[in-house]
N, C-alpha and C positions, 0 to 999 in steps of 0.2 A: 388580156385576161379572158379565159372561157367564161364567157355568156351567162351559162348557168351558177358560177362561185360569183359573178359582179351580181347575180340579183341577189344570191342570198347574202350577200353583205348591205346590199341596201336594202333590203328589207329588213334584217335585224339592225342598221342603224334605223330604221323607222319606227322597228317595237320598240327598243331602248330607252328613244325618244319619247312616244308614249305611253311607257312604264312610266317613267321616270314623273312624268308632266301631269298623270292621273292619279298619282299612290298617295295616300295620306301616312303611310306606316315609313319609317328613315329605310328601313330596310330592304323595301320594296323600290324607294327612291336610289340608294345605292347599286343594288340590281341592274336597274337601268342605265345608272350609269356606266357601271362594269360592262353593259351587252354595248352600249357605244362605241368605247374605249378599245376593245376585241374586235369590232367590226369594219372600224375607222381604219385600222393596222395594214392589213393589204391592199387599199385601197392609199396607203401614201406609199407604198416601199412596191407599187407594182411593176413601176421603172427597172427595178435591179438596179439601178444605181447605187454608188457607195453614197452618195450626196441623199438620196430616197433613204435608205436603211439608218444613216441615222438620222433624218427627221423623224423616222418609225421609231427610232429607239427613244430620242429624247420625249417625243411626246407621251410613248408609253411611261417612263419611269415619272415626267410630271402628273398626269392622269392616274397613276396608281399611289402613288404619294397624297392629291389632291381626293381622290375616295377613300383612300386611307382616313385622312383627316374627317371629313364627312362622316366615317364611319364612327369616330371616335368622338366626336362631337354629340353624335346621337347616343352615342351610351354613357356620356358623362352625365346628358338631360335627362337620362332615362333611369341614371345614378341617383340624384339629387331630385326628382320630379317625381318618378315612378310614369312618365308619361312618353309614349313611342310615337305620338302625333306629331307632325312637320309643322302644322300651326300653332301647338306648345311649348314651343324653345323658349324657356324663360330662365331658364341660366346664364349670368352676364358669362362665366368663362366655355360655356357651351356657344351662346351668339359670339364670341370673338374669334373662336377656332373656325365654325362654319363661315362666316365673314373673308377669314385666310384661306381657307379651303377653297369658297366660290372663286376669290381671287387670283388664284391660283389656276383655276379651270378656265375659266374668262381668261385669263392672261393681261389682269389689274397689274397698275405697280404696287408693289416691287416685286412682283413673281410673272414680269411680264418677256422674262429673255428668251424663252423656249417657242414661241408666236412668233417673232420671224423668221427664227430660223426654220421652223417645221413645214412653213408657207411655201420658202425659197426650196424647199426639195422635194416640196409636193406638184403633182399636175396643176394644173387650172381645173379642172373639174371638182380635183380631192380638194384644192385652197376651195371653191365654192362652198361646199360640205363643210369644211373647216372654219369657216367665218361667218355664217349660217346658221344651218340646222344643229352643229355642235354646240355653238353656243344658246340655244332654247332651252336645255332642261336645268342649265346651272341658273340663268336669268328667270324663270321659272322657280327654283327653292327659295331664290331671294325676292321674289315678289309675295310666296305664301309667309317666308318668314319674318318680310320686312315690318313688323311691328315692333319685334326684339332687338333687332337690330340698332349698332351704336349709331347715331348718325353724326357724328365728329368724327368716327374712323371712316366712314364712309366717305363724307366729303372729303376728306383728307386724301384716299384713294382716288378719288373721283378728280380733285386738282392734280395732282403728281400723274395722272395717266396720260389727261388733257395735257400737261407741257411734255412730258416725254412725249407722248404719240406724236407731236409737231415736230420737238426739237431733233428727235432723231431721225424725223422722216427727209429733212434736206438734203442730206448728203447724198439720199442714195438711188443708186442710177438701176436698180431691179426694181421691176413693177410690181412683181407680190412683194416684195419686203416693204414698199412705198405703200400700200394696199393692207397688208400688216398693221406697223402705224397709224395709220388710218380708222382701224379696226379699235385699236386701242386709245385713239382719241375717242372717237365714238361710244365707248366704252364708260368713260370717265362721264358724259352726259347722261346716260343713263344711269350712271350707279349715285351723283347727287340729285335725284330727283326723286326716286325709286320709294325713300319712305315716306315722299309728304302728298306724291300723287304716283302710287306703282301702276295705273293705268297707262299715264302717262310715258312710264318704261315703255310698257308694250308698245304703245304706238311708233315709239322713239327707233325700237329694235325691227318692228316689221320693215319700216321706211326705209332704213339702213340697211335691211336683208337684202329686199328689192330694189335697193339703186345699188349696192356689193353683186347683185345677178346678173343685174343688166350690165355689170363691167364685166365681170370674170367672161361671161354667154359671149360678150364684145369680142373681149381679147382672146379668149380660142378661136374665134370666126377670124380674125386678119391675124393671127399667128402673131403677136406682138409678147415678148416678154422683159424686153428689155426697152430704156428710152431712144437707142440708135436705133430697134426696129419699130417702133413706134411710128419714127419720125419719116420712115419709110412705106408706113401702111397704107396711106393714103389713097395707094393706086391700086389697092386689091378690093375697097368696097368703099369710094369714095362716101356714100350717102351713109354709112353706119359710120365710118370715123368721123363725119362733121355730130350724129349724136352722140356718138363719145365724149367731145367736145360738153356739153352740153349738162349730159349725165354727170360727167366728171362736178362741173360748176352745181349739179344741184347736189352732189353728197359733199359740197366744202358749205353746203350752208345756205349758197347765194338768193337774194330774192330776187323774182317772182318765182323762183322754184319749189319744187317737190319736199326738199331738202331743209329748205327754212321752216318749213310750218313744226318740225319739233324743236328749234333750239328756238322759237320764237315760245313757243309754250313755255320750255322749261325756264327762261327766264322771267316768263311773267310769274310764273308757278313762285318760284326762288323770292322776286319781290314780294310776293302774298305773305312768305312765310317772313317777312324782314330781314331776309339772305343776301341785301342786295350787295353787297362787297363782294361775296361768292358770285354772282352770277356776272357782275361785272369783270371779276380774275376771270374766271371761264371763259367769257368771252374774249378776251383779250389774248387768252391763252390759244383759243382757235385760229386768230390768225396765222400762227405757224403752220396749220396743214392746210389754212389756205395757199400759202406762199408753195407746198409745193403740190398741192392740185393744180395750183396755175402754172406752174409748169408743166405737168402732162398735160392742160389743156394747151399751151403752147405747143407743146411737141406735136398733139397730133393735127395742125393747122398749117405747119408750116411744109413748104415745098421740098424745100432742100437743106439739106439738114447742115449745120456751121461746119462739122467738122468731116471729114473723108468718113467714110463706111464702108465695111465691105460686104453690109445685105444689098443683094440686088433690086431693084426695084421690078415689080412685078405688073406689066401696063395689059396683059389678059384680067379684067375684072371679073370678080366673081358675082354672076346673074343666077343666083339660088336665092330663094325667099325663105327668112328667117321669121317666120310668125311670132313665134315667142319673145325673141329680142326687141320686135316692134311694138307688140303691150307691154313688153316693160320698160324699154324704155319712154312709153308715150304716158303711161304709168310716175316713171323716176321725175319727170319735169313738169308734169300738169296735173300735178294734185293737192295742189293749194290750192285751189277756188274752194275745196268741199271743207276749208278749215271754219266757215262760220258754221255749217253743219254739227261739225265736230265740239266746238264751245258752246252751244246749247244745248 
């Protein structure tokens, strides 16, 4: 892609973004999401591929659907209210349509089937974007507007995301689709927590941002997309796939890592509120995308891979220093200690 069209598309996903994340008026917030949605576009279909074109498509017509609804949302409040504020949504059937709408743009269940597929035919770079900074301005309306918000359909979303994101991530043998699910378990933690401590979202989403960077930054550095090349990586930057390893285990949650310090929160959070069945489902419901993070953390440990392959194994190692990978990944796994910080 010329140089010059790749900055101004990331630059207008950056206004977007903060249109979107700074407006108090629906209309302003809409806006921003529309310059996202327009800007994201060639930045998944820049492959030419038919497999990029329609990620490009379906994402567009879910995104224009999902602002649609937004949009309609705000003028039913605006109907009944007389009020254009993002923090006056006090109409129960204006919070239920925005609730499906955000869901929709998050890719919550049940409007969550257009997320892996849009992952699977975008770059690694555009999936970073895509599971990321796209998802800030929609987690964002629902943090200003979580006070209206129902919180029975929320939990509700919030469990059904947690076992989908698991139960469908086993099968599958592509890393963004696996990375996908992933996203969307991840998802579910933060959307039941969101009205009783929507701090605690944020924290939830940035940790997940930054250990989602340090794999995606990973996996275009040894060219891995799939689990046969994975299991092949090993010999292109030996020292960054054993922190893959690693990384991997602290966005499944594991302690001592990076990764636990939020679902450790939202659990105690969940008890405070005498949630504690919910927080116990949830938990129980994570062990599914632990079951298949430990499998990519298996794949990239092991030597030789069970079955024939026919990636080559690549024994010139790559000696380039990756700065950025190495703060975030030293980032993804060593920042639990500053959690007593963070409780007082």
């Amino acid at each position: 892609m010329n140089p010059q069209a790749n900055l101004i598309f990331i630059t207008s996903l950056l206004l977007g973004t903060t249109i979107t994340i700074s407006s108090n008026h629906w209309v302003m917030a809409w806006t921003g999401l529309e310059i996202n949605t327009l800007a994201i576009l060639p930045l998944i279909s820049k492959s030419h591929h038919p497999r990029a074109i329609e990620a490009a498509t379906k994402y567009f017509l879910t995104q224009a659907a999902a602002s649609a609804l937004v949009l309609f949302s705000s003028m039913t409040n605006a109907w009944y209210t007389g009020q254009w504020d993002i923090t006056q949504l006090t109409h129960p059937t204006s919070s239920l349509i925005l609730t499906s709408a955000i869901a929709m743009k998050l890719g919550l269940v049940p409007f969550h089937f257009w997320f892996p597929e849009v992952l699977q035919g975008s770059p690694l770079t555009t999936g970073l974007i895509l599971s990321t900074i796209m998802k800030l301005p929609p987690i964002t309306l629902l943090y200003m507007t979580s006070p209206s918000l129902n919180p029975t359909l929320l939990t509700t979303l919030a469990i059904l995301s947690t076992a989908l994101g698991g139960w469908m991530g086993l099968n599958q043998t592509q890393i963004r689709k696996i990375l996908a699910f992933s996203s969307i378990s991840h998802l579910g933690w933060m959307a039941i927590i969101i009205i009783y401590n929507p701090k605690l979202t944020l924290l939830n989403f940035y940790l997940y941002a930054m250990m989602t960077a340090t794999i995606f930054l990973t996996l275009n550095t040894i060219k891995a997309l799939k689990l046969s090349t994975l299991m092949t990586a090993w010999t292109k930057v030996p020292s960054l796939n054993a922190m893959l390893l690693l990384t991997l285990l602290s966005l499944a949650g594991l302690p001592p890592l990076t990764g636990f310090l939020p679902k450790w929160l939202i659990i105690q959070q969940l008890t405070k509120q005498d949630m504690a069945p919910a927080a116990t489902l949830i938990s129980l419901l994570s062990l599914l995308s632990l079951f298949f993070y430990l499998r990519l953390a298996y794949c990239t440990t092991i030597t030789l891979p069970p079955h024939t392959t026919n990636h080559m194994k690549q024994w010139r190692t790559n000696k380039s220093t990756h700065i950025t990978i190495a703060i975030l990944t030293t980032m993804s796994v060593m920042l639990l200690p500053i959690s007593p910080m963070i409780l007082t």
